[in-house]
N, CA, C and O atoms as CSV, one atom per row, in Angstrom:
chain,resi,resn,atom,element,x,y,z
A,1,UNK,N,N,21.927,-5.809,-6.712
A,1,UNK,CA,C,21.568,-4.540,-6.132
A,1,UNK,C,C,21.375,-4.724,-4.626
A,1,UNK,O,O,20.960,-5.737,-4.063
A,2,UNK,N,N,21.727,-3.640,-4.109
A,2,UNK,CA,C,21.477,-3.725,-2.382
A,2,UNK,C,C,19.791,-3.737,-1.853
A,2,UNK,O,O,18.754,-3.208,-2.255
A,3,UNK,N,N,20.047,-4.354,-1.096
A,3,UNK,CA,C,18.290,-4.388,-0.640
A,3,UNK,C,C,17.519,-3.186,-0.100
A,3,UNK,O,O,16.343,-2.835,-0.199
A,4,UNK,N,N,18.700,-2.628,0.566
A,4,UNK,CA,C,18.025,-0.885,0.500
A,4,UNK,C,C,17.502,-0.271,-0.626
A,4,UNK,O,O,16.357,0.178,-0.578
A,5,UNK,N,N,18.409,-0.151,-1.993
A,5,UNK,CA,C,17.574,0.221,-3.007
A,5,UNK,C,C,16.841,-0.440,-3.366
A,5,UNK,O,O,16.096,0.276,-4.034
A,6,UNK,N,N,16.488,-1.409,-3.396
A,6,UNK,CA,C,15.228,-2.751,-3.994
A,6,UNK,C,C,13.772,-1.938,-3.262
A,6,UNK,O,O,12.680,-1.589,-3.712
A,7,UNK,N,N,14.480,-1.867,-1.830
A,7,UNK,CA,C,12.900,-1.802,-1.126
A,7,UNK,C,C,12.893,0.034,-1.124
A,7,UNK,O,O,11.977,0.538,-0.474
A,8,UNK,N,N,13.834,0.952,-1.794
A,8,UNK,CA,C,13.228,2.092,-2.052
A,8,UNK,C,C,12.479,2.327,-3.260
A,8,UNK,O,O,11.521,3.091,-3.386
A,9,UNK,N,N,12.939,1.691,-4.022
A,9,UNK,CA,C,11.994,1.554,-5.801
A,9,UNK,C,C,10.563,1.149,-5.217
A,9,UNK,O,O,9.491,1.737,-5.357
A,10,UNK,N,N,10.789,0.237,-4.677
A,10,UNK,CA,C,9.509,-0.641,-4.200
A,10,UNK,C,C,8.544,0.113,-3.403
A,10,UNK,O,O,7.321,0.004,-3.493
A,11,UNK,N,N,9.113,0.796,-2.705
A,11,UNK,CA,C,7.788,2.042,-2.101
A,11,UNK,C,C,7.726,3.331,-3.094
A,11,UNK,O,O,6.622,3.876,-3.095
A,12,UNK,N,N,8.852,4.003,-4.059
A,12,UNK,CA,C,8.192,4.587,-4.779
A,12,UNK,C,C,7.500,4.334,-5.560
A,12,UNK,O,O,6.625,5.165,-5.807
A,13,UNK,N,N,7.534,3.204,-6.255
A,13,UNK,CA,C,6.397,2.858,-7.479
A,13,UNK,C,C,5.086,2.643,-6.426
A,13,UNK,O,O,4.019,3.116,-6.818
A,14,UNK,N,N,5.102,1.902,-5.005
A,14,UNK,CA,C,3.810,1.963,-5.059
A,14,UNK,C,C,3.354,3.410,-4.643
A,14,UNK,O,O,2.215,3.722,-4.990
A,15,UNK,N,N,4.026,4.246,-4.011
A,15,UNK,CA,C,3.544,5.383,-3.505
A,15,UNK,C,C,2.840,5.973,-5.225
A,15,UNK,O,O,1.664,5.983,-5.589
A,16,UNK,N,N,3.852,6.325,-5.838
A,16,UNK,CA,C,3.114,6.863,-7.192
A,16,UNK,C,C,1.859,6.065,-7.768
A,16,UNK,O,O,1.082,6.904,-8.225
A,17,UNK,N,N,1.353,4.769,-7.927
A,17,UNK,CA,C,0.492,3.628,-7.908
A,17,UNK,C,C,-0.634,4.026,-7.290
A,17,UNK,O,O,-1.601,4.020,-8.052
A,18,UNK,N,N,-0.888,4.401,-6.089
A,18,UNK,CA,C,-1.781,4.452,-4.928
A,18,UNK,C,C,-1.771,6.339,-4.948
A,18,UNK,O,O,-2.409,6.875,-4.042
A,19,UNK,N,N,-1.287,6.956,-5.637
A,19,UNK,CA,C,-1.201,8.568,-5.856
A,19,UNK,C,C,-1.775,8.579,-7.461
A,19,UNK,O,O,-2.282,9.603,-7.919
A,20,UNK,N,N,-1.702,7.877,-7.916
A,20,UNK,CA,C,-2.557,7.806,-9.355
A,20,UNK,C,C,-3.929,7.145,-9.185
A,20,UNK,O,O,-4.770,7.783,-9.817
A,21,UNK,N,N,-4.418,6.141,-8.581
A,21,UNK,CA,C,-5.425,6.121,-8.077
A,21,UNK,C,C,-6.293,7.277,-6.972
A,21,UNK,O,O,-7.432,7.677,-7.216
A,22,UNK,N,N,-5.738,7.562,-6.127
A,22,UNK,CA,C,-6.424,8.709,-5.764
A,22,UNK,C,C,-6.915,9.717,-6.536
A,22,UNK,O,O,-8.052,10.188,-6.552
A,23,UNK,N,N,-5.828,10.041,-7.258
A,23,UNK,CA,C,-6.284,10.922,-8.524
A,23,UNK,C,C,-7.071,10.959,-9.195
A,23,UNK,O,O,-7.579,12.058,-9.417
A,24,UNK,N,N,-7.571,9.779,-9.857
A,24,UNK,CA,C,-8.592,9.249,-11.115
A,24,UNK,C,C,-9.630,8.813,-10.143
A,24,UNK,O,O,-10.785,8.814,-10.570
A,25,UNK,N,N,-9.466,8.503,-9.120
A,25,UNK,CA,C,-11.006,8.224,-8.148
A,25,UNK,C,C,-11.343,9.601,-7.795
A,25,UNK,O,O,-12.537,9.711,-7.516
A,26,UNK,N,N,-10.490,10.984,-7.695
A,26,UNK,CA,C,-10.887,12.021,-6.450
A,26,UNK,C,C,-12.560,12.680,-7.517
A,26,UNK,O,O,-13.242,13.630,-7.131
A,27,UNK,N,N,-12.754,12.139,-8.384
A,27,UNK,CA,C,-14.019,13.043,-9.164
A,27,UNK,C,C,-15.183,12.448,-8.733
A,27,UNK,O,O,-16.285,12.971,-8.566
A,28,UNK,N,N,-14.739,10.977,-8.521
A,28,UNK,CA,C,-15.947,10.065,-8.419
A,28,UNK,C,C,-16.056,9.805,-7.032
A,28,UNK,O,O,-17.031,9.095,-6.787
A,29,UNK,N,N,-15.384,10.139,-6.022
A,29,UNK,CA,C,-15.787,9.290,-4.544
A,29,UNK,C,C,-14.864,11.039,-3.812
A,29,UNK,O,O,-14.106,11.922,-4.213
A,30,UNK,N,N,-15.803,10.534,-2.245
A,30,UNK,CA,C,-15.164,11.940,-1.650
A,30,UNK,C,C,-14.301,11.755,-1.084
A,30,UNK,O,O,-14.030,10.562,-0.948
A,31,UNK,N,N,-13.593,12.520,-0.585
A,31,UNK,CA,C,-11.907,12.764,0.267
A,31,UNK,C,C,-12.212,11.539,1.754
A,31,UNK,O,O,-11.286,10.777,2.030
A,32,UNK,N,N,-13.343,11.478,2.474
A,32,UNK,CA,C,-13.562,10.460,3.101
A,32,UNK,C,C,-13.499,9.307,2.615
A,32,UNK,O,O,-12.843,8.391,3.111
A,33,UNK,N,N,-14.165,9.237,1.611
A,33,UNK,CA,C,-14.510,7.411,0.885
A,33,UNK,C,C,-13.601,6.765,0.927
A,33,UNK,O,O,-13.521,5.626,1.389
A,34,UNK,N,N,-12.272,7.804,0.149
A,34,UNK,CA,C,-10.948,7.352,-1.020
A,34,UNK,C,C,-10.255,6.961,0.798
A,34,UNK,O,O,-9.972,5.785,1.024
A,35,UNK,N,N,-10.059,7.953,1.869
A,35,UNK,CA,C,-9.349,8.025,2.785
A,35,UNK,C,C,-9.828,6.693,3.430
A,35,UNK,O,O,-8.854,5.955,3.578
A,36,UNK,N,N,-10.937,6.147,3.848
A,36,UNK,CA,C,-11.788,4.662,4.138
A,36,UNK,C,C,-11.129,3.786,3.264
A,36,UNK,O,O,-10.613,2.802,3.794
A,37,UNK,N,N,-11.062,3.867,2.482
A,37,UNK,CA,C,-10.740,2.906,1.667
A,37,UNK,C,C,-9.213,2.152,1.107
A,37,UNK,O,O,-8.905,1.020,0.736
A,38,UNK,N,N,-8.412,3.595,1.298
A,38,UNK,CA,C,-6.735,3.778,1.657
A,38,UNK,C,C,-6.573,2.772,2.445
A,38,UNK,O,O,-6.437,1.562,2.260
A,39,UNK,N,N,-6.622,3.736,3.750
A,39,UNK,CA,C,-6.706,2.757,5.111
A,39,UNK,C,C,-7.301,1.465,5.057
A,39,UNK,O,O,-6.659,0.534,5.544
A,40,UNK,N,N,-8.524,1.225,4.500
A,40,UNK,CA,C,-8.920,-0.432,4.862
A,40,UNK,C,C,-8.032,-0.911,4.181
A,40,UNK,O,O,-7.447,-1.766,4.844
A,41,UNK,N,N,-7.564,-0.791,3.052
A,41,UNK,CA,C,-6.705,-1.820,2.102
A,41,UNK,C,C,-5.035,-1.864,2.663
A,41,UNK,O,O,-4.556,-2.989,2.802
A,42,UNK,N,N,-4.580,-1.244,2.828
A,42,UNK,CA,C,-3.608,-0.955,3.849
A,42,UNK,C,C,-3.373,-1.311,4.875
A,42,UNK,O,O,-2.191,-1.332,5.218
A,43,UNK,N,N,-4.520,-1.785,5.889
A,43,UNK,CA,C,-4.613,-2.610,6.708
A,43,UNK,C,C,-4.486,-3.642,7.006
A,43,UNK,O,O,-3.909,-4.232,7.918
A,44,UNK,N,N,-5.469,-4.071,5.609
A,44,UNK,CA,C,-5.707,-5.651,4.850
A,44,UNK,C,C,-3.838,-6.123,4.637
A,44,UNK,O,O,-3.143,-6.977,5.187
A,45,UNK,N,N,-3.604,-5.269,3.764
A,45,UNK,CA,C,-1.958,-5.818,3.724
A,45,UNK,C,C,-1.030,-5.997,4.755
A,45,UNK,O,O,-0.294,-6.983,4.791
A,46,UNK,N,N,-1.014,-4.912,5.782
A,46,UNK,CA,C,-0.289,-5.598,6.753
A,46,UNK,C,C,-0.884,-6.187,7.784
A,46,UNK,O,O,-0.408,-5.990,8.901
A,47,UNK,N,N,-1.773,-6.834,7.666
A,47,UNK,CA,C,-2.429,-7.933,8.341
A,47,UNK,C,C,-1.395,-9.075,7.457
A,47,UNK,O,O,-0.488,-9.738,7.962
A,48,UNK,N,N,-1.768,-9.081,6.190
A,48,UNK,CA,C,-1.418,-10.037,5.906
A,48,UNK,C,C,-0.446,-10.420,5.719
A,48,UNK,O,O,-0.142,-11.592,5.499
A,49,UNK,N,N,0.575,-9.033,5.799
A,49,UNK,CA,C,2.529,-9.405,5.932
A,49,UNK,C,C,2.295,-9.619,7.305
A,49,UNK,O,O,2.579,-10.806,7.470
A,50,UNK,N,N,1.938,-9.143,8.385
A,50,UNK,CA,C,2.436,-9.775,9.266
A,50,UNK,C,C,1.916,-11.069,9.426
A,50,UNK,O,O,2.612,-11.730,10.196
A,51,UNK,N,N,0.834,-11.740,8.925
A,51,UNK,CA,C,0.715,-13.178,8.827
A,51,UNK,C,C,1.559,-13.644,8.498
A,51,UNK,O,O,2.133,-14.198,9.435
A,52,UNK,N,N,1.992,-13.749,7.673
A,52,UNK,CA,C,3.020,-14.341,6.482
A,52,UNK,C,C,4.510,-14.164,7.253
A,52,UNK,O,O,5.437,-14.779,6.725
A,53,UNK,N,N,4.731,-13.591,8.130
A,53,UNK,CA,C,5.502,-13.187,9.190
A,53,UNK,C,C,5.772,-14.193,10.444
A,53,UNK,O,O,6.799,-14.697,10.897
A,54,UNK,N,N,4.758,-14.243,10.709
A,54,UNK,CA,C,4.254,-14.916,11.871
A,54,UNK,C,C,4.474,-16.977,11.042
A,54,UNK,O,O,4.654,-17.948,11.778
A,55,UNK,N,N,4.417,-17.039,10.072
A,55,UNK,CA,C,4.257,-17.927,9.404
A,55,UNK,C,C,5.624,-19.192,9.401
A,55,UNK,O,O,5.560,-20.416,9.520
A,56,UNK,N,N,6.936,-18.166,9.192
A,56,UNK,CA,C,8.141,-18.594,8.484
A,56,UNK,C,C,8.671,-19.187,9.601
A,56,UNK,O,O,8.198,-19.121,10.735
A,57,UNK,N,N,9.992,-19.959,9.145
A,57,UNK,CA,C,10.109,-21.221,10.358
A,57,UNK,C,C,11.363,-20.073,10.947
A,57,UNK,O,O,12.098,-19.270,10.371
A,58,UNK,N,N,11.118,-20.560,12.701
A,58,UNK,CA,C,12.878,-19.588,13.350
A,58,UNK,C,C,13.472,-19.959,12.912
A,58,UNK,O,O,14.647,-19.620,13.054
């Protein structure tokens, strides 16, 4: 398969992933919390791709 479609599956499953969690959290935490918490983890990850980036040999 082409790597274009690889990495479009790959953001829809997580988009739907991270849209089902919002969902099942929106009763229990508020539109701020969930939005704090989006963002921090989201952050966390591309911190850590771009580590992992920064990592690989030229």
């Amino acid at each position: 398969m082409p790597n274009g479609i690889v990495l479009a599956l790959i953001a829809y499953a997580s988009y739907s992933c991270s849209d089902a969690v919002i969902k099942s959290l929106g009763g229990q935490f508020t539109v701020f919390e969930i939005g704090f918490f989006v963002t921090l983890f989201a952050g966390l990850a591309g911190c850590a791709s771009a580590g992992a980036a920064d990592m690989r040999a030229p």
